[in-house]
C-alpha positions as a Python dict, from the first residue, in 0.01 Angstrom:
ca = {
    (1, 'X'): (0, 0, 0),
    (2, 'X'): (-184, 276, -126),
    (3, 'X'): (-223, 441, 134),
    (4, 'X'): (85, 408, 300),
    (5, 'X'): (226, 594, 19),
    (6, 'X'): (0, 896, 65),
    (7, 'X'): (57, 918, 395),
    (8, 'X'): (506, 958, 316),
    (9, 'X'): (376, 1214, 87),
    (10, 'X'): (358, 1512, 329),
    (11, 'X'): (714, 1396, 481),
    (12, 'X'): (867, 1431, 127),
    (13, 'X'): (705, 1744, 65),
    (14, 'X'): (804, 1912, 357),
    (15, 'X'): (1139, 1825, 366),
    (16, 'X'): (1190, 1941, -11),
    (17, 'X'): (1412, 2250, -84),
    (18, 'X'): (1738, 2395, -142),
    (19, 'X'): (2027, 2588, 28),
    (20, 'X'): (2212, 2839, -219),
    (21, 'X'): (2498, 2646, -369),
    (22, 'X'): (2302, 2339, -453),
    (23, 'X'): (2142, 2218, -776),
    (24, 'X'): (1791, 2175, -763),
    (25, 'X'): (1659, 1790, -733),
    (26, 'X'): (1289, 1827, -675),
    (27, 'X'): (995, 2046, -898),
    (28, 'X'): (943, 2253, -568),
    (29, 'X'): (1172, 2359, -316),
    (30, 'X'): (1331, 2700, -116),
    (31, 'X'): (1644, 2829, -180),
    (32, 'X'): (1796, 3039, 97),
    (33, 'X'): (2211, 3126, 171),
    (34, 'X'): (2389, 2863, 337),
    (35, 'X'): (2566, 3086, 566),
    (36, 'X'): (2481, 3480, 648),
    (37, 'X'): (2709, 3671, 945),
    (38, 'X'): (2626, 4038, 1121),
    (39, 'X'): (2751, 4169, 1413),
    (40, 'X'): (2608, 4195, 1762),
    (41, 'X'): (2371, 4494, 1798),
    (42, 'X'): (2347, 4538, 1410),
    (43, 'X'): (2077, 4347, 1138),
    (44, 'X'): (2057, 4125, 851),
    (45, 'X'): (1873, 3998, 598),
    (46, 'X'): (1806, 3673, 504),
    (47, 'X'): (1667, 3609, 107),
    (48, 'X'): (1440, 3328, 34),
    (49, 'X'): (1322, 3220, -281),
    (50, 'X'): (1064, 2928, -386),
    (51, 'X'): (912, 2725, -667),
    (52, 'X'): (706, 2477, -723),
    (53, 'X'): (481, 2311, -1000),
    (54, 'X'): (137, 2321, -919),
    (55, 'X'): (-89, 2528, -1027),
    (56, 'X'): (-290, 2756, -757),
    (57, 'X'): (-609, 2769, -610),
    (58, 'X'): (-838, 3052, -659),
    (59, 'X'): (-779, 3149, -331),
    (60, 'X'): (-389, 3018, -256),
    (61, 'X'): (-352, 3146, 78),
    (62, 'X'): (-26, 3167, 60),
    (63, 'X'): (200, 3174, 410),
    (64, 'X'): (569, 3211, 511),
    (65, 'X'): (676, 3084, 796),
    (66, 'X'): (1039, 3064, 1002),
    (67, 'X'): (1177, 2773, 1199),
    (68, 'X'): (1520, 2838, 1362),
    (69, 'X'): (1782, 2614, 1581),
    (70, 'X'): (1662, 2308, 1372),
    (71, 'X'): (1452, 2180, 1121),
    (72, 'X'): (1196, 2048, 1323),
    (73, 'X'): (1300, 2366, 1552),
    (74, 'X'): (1042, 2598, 1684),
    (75, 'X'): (854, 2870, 1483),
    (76, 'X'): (968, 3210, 1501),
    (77, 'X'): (729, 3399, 1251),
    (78, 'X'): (374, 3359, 1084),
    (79, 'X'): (342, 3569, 766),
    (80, 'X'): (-74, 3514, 824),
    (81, 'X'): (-126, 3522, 1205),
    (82, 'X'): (153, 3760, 1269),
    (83, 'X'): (307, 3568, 1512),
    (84, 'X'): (633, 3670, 1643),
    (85, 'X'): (830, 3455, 1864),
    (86, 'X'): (874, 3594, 2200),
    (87, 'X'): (1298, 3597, 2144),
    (88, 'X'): (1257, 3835, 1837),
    (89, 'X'): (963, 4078, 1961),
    (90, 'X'): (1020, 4373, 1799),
    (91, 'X'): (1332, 4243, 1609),
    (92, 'X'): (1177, 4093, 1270),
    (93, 'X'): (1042, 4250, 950),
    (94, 'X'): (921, 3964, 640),
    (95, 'X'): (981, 4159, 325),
    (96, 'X'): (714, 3972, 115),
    (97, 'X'): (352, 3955, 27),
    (98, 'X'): (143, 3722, -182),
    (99, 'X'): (210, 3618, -470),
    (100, 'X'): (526, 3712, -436),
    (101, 'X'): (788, 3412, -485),
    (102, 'X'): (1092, 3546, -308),
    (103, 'X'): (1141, 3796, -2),
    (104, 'X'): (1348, 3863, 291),
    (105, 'X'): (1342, 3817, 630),
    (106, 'X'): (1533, 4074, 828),
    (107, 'X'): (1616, 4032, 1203),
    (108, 'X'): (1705, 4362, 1391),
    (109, 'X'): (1911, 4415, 1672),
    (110, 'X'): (2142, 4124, 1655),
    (111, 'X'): (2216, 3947, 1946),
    (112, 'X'): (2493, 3680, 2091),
    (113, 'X'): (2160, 3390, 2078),
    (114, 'X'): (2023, 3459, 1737),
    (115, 'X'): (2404, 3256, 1605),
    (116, 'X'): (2197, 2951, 1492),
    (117, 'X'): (1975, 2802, 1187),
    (118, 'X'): (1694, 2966, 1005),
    (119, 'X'): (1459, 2770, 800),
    (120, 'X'): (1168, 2911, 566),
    (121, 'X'): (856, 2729, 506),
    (122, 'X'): (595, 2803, 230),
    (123, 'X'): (233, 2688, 286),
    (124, 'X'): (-33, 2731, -33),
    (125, 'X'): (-344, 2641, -180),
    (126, 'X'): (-291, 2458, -495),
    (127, 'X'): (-541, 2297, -751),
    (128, 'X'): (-434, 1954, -616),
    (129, 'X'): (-486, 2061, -245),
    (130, 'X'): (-257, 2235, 26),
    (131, 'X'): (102, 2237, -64),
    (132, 'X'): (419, 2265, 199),
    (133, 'X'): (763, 2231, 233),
    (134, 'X'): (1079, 2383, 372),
    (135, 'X'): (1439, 2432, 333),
    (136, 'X'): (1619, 2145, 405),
    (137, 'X'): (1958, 2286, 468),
    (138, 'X'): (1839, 2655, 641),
    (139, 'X'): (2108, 2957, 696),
    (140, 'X'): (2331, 2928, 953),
    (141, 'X'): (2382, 3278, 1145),
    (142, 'X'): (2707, 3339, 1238),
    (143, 'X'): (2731, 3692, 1471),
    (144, 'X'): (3030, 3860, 1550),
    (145, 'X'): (3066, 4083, 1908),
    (146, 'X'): (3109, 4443, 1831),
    (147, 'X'): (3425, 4575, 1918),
    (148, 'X'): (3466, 4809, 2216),
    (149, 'X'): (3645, 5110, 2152),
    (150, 'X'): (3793, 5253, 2482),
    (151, 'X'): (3713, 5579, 2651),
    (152, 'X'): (4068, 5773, 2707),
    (153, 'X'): (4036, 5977, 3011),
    (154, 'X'): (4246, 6343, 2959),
    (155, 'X'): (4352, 6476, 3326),
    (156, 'X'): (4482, 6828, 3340),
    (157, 'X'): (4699, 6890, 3592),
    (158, 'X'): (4644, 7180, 3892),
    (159, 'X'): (4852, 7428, 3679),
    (160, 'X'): (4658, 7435, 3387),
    (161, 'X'): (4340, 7418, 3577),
    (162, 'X'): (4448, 7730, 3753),
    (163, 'X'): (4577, 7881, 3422),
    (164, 'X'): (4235, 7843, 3265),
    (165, 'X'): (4059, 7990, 3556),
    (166, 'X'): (4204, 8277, 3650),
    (167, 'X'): (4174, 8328, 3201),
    (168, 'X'): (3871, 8279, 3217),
    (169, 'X'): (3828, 8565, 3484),
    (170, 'X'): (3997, 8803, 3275),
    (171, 'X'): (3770, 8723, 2994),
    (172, 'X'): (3472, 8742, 3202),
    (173, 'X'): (3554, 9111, 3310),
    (174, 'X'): (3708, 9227, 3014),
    (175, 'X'): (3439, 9499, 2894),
    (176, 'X'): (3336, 9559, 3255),
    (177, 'X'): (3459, 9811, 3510),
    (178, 'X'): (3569, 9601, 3902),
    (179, 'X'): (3302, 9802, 4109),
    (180, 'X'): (3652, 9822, 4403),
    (181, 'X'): (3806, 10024, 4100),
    (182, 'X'): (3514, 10240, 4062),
    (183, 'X'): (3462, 10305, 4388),
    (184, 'X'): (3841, 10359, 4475),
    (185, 'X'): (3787, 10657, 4160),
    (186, 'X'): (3477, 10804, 4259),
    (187, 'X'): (3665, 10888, 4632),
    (188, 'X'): (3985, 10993, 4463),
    (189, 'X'): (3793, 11243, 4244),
    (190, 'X'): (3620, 11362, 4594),
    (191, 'X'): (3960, 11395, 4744),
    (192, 'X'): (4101, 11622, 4462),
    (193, 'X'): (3764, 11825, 4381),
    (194, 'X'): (3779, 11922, 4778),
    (195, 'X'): (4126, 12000, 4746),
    (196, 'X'): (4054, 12254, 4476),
    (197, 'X'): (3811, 12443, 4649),
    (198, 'X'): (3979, 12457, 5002),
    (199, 'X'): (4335, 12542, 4868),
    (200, 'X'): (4224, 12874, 4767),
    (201, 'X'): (4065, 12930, 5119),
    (202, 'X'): (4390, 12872, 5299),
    (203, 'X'): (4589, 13059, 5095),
    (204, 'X'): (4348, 13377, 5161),
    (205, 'X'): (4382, 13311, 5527),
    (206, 'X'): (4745, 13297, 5580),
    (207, 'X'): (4781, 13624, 5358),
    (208, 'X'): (4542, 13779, 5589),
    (209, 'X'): (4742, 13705, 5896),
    (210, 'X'): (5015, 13753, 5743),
    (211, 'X'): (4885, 14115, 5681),
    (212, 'X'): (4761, 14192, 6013),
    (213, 'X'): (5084, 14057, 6197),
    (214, 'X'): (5254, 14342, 6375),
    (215, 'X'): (5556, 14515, 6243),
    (216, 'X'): (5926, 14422, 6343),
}
């Protein structure tokens, strides 16, 4: 009988522990939320606390571990091998270290799968041998998909288009001389300068015939 009794020991120990909102019943135990929601591409953190009434080894080794999708479910993280389920790579950070009693474990990046039930187990070295347990009732995830907001697409119409070109050629030579209009006053400057000079010349010529034209 004896025996049988130590071997239902391990199954009550590991199934010991609280969900936030209930009273404790049992000397040991971990306390966690009973429901946490974030939204799809964002994070959250999930608290955890613990107790329990044995005194620790010299060396406790003490471990947290996550379960999700059930309480038997699969592991997701190892506090002392720093394993890191293939789902969350990248996407967990355990805020805790020994002999810390209470932490947080925060998933990143939130997506539509993680919606399901995280569970915290404590593993330790006690004077009366290795200790473990669980939460019995875990956090259920709820995520919410991010709104979309939606892209408003402004179309100008040909008018404007040609309004803002024919602007912005105005701007672009405003402070610069048109090289046509240059070149159009460089010849007209030519013209008159020539005119100048070969007025005078005429003018001499038609008094001289004028002059030497016989008499009436």
């Amino acid at each position: 009988m004896a025996w049988v009794l130590l071997l239902l020991l391990p199954a009550a120990c590991l199934q010991a522990g609280n969900s936030a909102g209930y009273n404790r019943v049992n000397t040991f135990g971990v306390n966690q939320p009973a429901h946490l929601s974030g939204v799809q591409g964002g994070s959250i953190e999930i608290p955890f606390s613990y107790y329990f009434p044995w005194k620790l080894a010299k060396d406790p080794q003490m471990r947290i571990l996550w379960r999700w999708q059930a309480f038997h479910g699969e592991f997701i993280y190892n506090s002392s091998s720093g394993f890191i389920h293939e789902h969350f790579k990248d996407r967990l950070i355990l805020n805790w270290t020994q002999p810390q009693t209470s932490g947080v474990l925060r998933i990143l990046d939130l997506k539509e799968k993680d919606q399901t039930v995280y569970f915290c187990r404590v593993h330790l070295n006690t004077k009366h041998g290795i200790q473990l347990w669980q939460s019995t009732g875990g956090t259920q995830l709820t995520i919410t998909p991010r709104k979309h907001i939606p892209v408003r697409t402004i179309t100008k119409s040909p008018s404007t288009v040609t309004s803002a070109v024919t602007t912005a050629g105005l701007e672009d030579t405003e402070g610069q001389k048109n090289p046509s209009l240059v070149n159009i006053g460089a010849i007209f400057g030519v013209v008159v300068a020539t005119a100048v000079l070969i007025t005078p010349v005429y003018v001499m010529l038609i008094f001289l015939w004028w002059k030497k034209r016989p008499a009436d």
